[in-house]
C-alpha positions, 0 to 999 in steps of 0.5 A: 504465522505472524499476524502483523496487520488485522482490520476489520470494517463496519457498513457505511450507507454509501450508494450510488448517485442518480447518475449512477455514480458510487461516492468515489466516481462522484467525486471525480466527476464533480472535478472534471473541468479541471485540465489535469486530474490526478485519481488516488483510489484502490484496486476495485474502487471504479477507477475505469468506470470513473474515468469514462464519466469524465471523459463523455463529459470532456467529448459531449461538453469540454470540446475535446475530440477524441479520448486515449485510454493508456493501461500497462499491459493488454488484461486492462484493457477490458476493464475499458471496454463499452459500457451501459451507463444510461441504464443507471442513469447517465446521459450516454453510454461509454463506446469503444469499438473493438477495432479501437481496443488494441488490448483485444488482440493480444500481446504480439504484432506491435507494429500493428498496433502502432499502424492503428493509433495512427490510423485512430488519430487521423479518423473520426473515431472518439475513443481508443485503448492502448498499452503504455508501450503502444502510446509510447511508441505511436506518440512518437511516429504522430509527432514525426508526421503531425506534430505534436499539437495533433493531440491538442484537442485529447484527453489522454487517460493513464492507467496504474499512473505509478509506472510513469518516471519523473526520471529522463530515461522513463519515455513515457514521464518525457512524454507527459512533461512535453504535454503538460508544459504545451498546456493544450491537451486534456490528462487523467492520471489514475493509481492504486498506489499512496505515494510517488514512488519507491525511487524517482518520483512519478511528477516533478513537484511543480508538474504535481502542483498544477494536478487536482487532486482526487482521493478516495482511501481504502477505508472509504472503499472498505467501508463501504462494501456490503461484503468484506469486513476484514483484511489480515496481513500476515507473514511466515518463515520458511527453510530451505525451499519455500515449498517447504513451507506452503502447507503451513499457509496455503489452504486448497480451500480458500480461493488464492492467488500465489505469486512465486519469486522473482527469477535471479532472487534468492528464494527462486530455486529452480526453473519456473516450470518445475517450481509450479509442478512442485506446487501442483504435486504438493496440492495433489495429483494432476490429471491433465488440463481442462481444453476450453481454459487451460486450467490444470486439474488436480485432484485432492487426497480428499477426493476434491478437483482443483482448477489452478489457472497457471499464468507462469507458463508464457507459451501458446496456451496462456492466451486461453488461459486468461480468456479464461479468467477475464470471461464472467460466467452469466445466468439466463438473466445475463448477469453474473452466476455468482455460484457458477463464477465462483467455482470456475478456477481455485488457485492462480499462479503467477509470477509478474502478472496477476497484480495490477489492474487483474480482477478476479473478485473471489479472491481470498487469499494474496499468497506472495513468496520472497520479499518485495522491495517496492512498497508500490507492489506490496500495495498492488498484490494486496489490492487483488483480495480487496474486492467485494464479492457474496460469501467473502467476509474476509480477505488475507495477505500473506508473505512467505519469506526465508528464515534468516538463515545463521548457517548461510552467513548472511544474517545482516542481508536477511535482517535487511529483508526481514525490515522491508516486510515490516515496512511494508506492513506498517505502510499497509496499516496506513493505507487501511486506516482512516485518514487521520487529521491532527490540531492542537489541544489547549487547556478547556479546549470545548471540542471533543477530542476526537471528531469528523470534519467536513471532509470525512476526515477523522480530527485528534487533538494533541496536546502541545503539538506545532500547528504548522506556521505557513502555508507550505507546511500546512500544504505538506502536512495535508498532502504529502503524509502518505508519501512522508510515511512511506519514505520514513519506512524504506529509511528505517534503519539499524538505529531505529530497531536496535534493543538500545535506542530511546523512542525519541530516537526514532520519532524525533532524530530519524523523522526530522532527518527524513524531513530536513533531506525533503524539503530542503527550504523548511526552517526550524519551526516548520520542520518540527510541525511537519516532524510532530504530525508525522510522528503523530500519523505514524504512532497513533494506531501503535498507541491504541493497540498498546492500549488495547492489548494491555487491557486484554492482558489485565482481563479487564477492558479498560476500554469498553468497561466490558469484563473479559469473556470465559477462555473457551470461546476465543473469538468472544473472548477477543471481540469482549476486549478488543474494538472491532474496527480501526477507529474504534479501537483509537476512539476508545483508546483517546477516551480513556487517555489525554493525547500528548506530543510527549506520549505520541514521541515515546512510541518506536513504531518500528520497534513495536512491529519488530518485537511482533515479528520476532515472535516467529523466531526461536531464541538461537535465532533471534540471538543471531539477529539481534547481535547483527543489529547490534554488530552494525549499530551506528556511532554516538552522534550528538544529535542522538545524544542531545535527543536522549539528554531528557530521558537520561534526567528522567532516568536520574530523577526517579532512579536517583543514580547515572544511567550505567554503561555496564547495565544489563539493559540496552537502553540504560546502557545507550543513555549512559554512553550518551552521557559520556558523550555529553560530558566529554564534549562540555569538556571539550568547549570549555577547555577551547573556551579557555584558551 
């Protein structure tokens, strides 16, 4: 198994306020006379129980009348219900009668539920909670009748904001744009989710600017768990059918969540029924289904019973199935049984359900076969193991995907595939790490280079890096990071992991086309502040973690100053040589090394995570990927050959010769086309100059 991503977290001493509020609730409620809100948390940060501080504060202080709660399917729905918050120290509870929840009478009768929202409108009631589809469709049979400045005096909250669409054809991002531009209504927008989108963005920019904006970081969130330290990301090949390689991932023991293929993609190889009875067969024999759940029972060779929770089957049965699930096992005390909890169900199989807003907190194991395309799924599946719960020290996410096959004749489509995985690891690595702010160093600078502002945010000073010279690329360098990382992922291409492509290649041609395609107005020098603290965003951890495994090589951590440990205790020898968590592991490393945008630049992020991935592989078919990269390698551009100009003068400096076109070295080879290039084009101007 490949291990691309590995995080590990201390203990912060984040509690709750007075009000009963944890770090990230606090936060948004200090904002909440603001019109529009928009709330970037994870998966378990109390985003729910967030919104509903807010809106009591909309009903009992802002003159709102009435709050819709908007979710994307009926299982969310009961993270909204009431709740007791004066008990923890809040001025009022959160009330929502059952008539209101229409997420509490299943996925049937639409038109049920549209009659209610328009029966809710024209009552006295304060609170509802509705799918998207049911505000889509009852927002537009209101307006018919009412009007739309009936929903004038609402504040309207929605969850997993990410499915809404900036796009025309997306009715529930015309719907928000007509109520934003009517500027009366109240809007909470709530994600899990980093960045806009994988296509269209969720906000036109000018909607987004009149947001304020409230984010909490993952690892804030992991920081501050009392129980889950660590969170591996991980990914596996299989051949032939992907039951083929379960064994090698799926431990009966830990508690897992396996989302099967997407029907139509490459790796579904049969109906979805029979796919989850081979699983079934695989894990034992079963022996029926539990009545009052719906669990399947399967007995091990060990003589164990397995519950499995089978959310792939849509008939009658899921219904009791996800009951089941959503119903917390409690003491006599009236709180939750952890032991009896925990041992309710074992494993969930699932296929488009079970990712967003789906919160079974003894999850261990996110086991996701076939690719994924969407940066925004990745980040959901992985965020059903991210919640803390006792005895769960460790969390993992593992992506099972097909060995790119030579024999089917298909290797540049895998070699596609096998980049989104790395994206999305690499995009995962960013959520996870600390949000990371970068200045520029001068000589006798008195700071330390490594600090915490006000904010929380980690501060590192490079040397010759761009300070960005306006405010709008100040703006763009606080705030659209995560969302410039995420599009450079999804746009790594062929170039970037080629074996004779320069790094500067990737840190300085790629991101400043990424950059220059964005923001259109930007000028030069902007542009190039943008492109430095990208690059820096992007290869700072790579950076850290070269370091750190060169000295564990070595025997000797340069870091610590600690001598590595005797062999025979793996787990002491690593934790003698390697920090324990993200941020110490970059603090270590910049203690030891000056911080340059030269040293930030000589870092290809992608080809470093190709060459982890590539591990797995075996030598014929690492071959056969490697010349379809080459096969497909892009022209000499000037661009490139004007970026790999100070490497070929270096090359010529300390090796005393040109860089070889017929060297057995890729990169030596590229620089010397690259040459050819130069001179052939210097060639050029001066025959034209002459005429």
């Amino acid at each position: 198994m490949v291990q691309m991503v590995n995080v590990t977290y201390g203990t912060s001493k984040a509690t709750t306020n007075a009000l009963g509020q944890r770090p990230m609730q606090a936060r948004t409620y200090a904002a909440r006379a603001a019109q529009f809100l928009l709330l970037k948390a994870p998966p378990a940060a109390g985003k729910s129980r967030a919104l509903m501080f807010v809106a009591l504060d909309k009903l009992r202080h802002q003159g709102l009348e009435k709050v819709i709660v908007c979710v994307p399917e009926t299982s969310i729905g009961g993270s909204f219900r009431s709740t007791d918050l004066t008990s923890y120290g809040f001025e009022a509870d959160w009330e929502v009668d059952d008539r209101w929840n229409l997420c509490l009478t299943g996925e049937d009768a639409e038109k049920k539920k549209v009659k209610a929202f328009q029966a809710f409108m024209e009552s006295d009631a304060k609170a509802l909670v509705c799918t998207h589809a049911t505000f889509r469709f009852g927002f537009d049979e209101v307006i018919k009748t009412k009007g739309i400045e009936v929903f004038d005096s609402c504040f309207i909250a929605i969850d997993e904001f990410h499915h809404v669409s900036s796009s025309d054809n997306n009715r529930l991002g015309v719907i928000l744009r007509s109520l934003i531009s009517r500027a009366q209504c109240h809007v909470m927008a709530m994600t899990g989710s980093y960045f806009r989108g994988d296509a269209d963005p969720v906000l036109r920019p000018e909607d987004e600017d009149r947001f304020a904006k409230i984010t909490y970081s993952y690892y804030e969130q992991l920081e501050g768990y009392a129980w889950l330290k660590a969170l591996g990301i991980n990914y596996e090949f299989y051949k032939g059918k992907y039951v083929n390689g379960l064994p090698g991932v799926l431990d009966p023991e830990q508690k897992t969540i396996i989302h099967i293929p997407h029907r139509g993609s490459s790796e579904a190889f049969d109906d979805k029924f029979n796919e989850v009875g081979m699983i079934l067969d695989l894990l034992g024999n079963h022996e029926g289904r539990e009545p009052e759940t719906g669990f399947d029972l399967v007995r091990r060779p060990d003589g164990r019973l397995l519950k499995i929770a089978d959310l792939v089957d849509d008939g009658p049965g899921r219904d009791i199935v996800k009951a089941a699930l959503s119903r917390e096992i409690k003491g006599p005390d009236g709180k939750r049984d952890d032991v009896a909890d925990r041992a309710k169900v074992d494993i969930i199989i699932a296929l488009g359900m079970a990712k967003e807003g789906f919160d079974w907190v003894w999850c261990e194991h996110a086991l996701t076969i076939g690719y994924r395309s969407s940066l925004v799924e990745i980040v959901q599946i992985i965020g059903r193991a991210t919640r803390d719960a006792p005895g769960k020290p460790r969390a993992l996410f593992t992506n099972l995907v097909a060995e790119p096959g030579v024999e089917t004749g298909i290797v540049s489509d895998a070699v596609n595939d096998m980049l989104k995985a790395i994206s999305g690891s690499l995009l995962m690595e960013q959520v996870l790490a600390p949000n990371f702010k970068f200045y520029r160093r001068e000589d006798g600078d008195v700071r330390a280079p490594m600090g915490t502002d006000v904010e929380g945010n980690i501060t590192i000073g490079i040397k010759g890096l761009i300070e960005p010279p306006t405010d709008r690329s100040r703006e763009i360098c606080e705030k659209d990071m995560n969302d410039l990382m995420a599009t450079a992922y999804q746009e790594m291409d062929r170039r970037v992991l080629s074996p004779d492509t320069a790094p500067e290649v990737a840190t300085q041609l790629v991101l400043t086309d990424i950059i220059e395609k964005r923001y259109e107005t930007l000028d030069a020098e902007e542009t190039e502040s943008v492109r430095q603290h990208l690059a820096a965003h992007m290869n700072v951890l790579t950076l850290a973690r070269k370091e750190t495994e060169r000295s564990i090589v070595e025997g000797q951590s340069t870091l610590s100053g600690t001598p590595q440990k005797s062999s025979d205790d793996e787990d002491a020898d690593e934790s003698a040589c390697a920090p324990n968590t993200l941020l110490e592991m970059v603090r270590k490393f910049i203690n030891v090394r000056d911080i340059d945008i030269e040293l930030i630049d000589s870092v290809n992020t992608f080809q470093e995570r190709f060459e982890v991935a590539s591990k797995s592989m075996n030598s014929e078919l690492l071959s056969h990927v490697q010349s379809a990269m080459v096969a497909l390698r892009v022209n000499m551009t000037g661009d490139e050959a004007r970026t790999l100009w100070p490497r070929i003068k270096a090359f010529r400096a300390t090796e005393g010769c040109e860089p070889n076109v017929h060297s057995a070295n890729p990169l030596e080879k590229r620089m010397a086309e690259a040459l050819a290039w130069l001179k052939a084009e210097k060639a050029k101007r001066l025959r034209e100059g002459g005429l």
